[in-house]
C-alpha positions as CSV (number, residue, x, y, z in Angstrom):
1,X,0.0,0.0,0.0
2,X,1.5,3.4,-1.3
3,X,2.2,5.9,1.4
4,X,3.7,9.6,1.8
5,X,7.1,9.0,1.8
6,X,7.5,11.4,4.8
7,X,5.1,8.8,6.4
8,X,7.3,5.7,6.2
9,X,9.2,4.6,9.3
10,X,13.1,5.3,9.9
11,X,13.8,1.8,9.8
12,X,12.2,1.0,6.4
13,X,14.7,-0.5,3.6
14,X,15.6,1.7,1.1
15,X,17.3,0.7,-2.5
16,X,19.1,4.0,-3.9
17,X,18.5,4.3,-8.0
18,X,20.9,6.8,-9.8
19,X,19.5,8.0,-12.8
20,X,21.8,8.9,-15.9
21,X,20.8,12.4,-16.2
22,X,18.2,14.8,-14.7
23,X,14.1,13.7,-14.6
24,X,11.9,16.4,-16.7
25,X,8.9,17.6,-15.3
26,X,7.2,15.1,-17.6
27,X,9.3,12.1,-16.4
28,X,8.9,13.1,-12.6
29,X,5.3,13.3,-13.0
30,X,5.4,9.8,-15.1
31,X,7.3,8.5,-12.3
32,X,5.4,9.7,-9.5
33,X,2.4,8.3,-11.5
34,X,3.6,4.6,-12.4
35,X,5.4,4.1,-8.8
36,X,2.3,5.7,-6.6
37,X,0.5,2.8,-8.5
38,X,3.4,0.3,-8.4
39,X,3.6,1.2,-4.8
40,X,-0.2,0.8,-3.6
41,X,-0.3,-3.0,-5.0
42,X,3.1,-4.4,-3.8
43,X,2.8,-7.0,-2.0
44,X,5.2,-9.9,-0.9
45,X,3.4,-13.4,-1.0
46,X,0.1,-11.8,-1.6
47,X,0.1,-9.4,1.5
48,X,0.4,-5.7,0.9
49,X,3.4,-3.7,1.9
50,X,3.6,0.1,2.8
51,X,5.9,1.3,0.4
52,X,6.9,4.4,-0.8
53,X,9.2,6.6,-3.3
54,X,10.9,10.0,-3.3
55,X,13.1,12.0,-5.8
56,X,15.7,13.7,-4.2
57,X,18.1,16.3,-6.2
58,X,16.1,16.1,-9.4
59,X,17.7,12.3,-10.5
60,X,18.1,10.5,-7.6
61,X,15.1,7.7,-7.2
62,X,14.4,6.0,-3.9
63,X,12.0,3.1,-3.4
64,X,11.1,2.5,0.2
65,X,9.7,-0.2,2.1
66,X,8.1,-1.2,5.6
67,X,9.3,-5.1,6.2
68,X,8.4,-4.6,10.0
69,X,5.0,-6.7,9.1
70,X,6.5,-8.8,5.9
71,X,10.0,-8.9,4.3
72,X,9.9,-8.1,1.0
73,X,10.7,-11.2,-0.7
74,X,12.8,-12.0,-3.6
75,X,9.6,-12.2,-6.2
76,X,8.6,-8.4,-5.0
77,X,11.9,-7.1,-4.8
78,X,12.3,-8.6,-8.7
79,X,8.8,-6.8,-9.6
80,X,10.5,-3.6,-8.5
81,X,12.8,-3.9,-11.0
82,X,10.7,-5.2,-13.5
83,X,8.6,-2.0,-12.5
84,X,11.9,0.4,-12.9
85,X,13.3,-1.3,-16.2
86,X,10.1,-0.4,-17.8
87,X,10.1,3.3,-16.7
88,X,13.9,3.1,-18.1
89,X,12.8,2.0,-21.2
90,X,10.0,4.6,-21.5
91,X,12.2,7.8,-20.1
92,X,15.1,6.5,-21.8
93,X,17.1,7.4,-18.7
94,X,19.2,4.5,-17.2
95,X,18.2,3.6,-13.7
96,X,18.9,-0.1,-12.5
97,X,22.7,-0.3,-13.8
98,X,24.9,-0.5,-10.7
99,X,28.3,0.4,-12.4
100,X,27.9,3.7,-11.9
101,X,29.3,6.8,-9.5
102,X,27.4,9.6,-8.9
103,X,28.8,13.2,-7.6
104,X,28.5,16.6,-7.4
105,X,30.5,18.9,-8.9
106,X,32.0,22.2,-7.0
107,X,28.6,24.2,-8.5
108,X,26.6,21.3,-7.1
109,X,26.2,20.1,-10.7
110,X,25.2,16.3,-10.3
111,X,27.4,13.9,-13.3
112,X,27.6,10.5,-13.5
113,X,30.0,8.1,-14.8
114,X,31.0,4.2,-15.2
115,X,32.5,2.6,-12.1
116,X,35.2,1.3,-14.2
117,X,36.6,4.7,-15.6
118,X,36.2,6.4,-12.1
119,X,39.7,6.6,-11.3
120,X,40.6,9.0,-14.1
121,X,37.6,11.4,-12.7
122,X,40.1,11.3,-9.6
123,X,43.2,11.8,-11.9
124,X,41.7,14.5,-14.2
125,X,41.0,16.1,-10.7
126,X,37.4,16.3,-11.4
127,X,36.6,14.4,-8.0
128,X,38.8,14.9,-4.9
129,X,38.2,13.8,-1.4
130,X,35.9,16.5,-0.9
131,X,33.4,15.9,-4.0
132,X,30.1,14.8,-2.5
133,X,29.0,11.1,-3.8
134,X,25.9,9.1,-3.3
135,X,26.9,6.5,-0.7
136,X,26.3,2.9,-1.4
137,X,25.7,2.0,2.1
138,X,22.3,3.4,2.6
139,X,20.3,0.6,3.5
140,X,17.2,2.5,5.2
141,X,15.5,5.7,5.5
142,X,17.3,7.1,8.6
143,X,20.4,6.3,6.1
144,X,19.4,8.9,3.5
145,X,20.8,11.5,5.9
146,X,24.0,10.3,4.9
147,X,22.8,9.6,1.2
148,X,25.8,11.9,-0.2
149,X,28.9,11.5,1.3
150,X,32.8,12.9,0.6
151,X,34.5,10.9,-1.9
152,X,37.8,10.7,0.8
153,X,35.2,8.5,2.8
154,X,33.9,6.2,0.7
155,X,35.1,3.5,-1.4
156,X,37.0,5.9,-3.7
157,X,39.4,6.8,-0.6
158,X,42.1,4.6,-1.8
159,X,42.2,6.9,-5.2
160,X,43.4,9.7,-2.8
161,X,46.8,10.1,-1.1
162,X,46.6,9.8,2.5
């Protein structure tokens, strides 16, 4: 069952989608449709669970749900994706791919780019220790607090002199 995002507990499990580029106002209100429907019928064995979305910074998608009641199985999790595959297919804007960083530039400018070619962002000095990145570790809502992160503290630390 959908609910307010605001709504949804501090504990609820959270999966993180970085989108390629920017949503449109077309594509958030496309988004906001297909999930608020997406999110009011999934269930996890047939039973309901509240669930939830937000966009944060114009590309960042986050799918929430309450597993306090019912874990969300491997079946619903796999109609999540089913569900967000087809919304990258319509929008044309990659979503589900995991080999991906994204950060902020110094203007706040958000860019994306291949896991595998990240290291010559950090050579090219286009991402230093202090370039915000989305964190990889956020696992529930309370978590989002921390949803950006400095490059110097995540993964990409060992890119940087000590």
């Amino acid at each position: 069952m959908y609910i307010e995002f605001k709504d949804m507990p501090e504990y609820s499990r959270v999966w993180v989608y970085q989108a390629a580029r920017r949503f449109s106002e077309y594509e958030k209100d496309l988004i906001t449709s297909k999930l608020s429907v997406f999110c009011d019928g999934w269930n996890t064995h047939g039973n309901r669970m509240p669930s939830s979305f937000e966009i944060l910074d114009g590309q960042i998608l986050v799918l929430a749900v309450d597993e306090s009641g019912l874990g969300a199985s491997g079946c619903s999790i796999d109609s999540s994706v089913r569900t967000l595959r087809e919304l990258e297919d319509e929008i044309e804007n990659n979503l589900t791919d995991q080999g991906k960083v994204t950060f902020k530039s110094s203007s706040g400018e958000i860019s994306v780019a291949s896991a595998l070619g990240i290291k010559s962002k950090v050579t090219s000095g286009e991402i230093d220790s202090h370039t915000p990145v989305i964190n990889p570790q956020v696992q529930s809502k309370k978590d989002l607090e921390s949803v950006w992160i400095l490059a110097g503290k995540s993964w990409l630390s060992r890119y940087f002199p000590n």
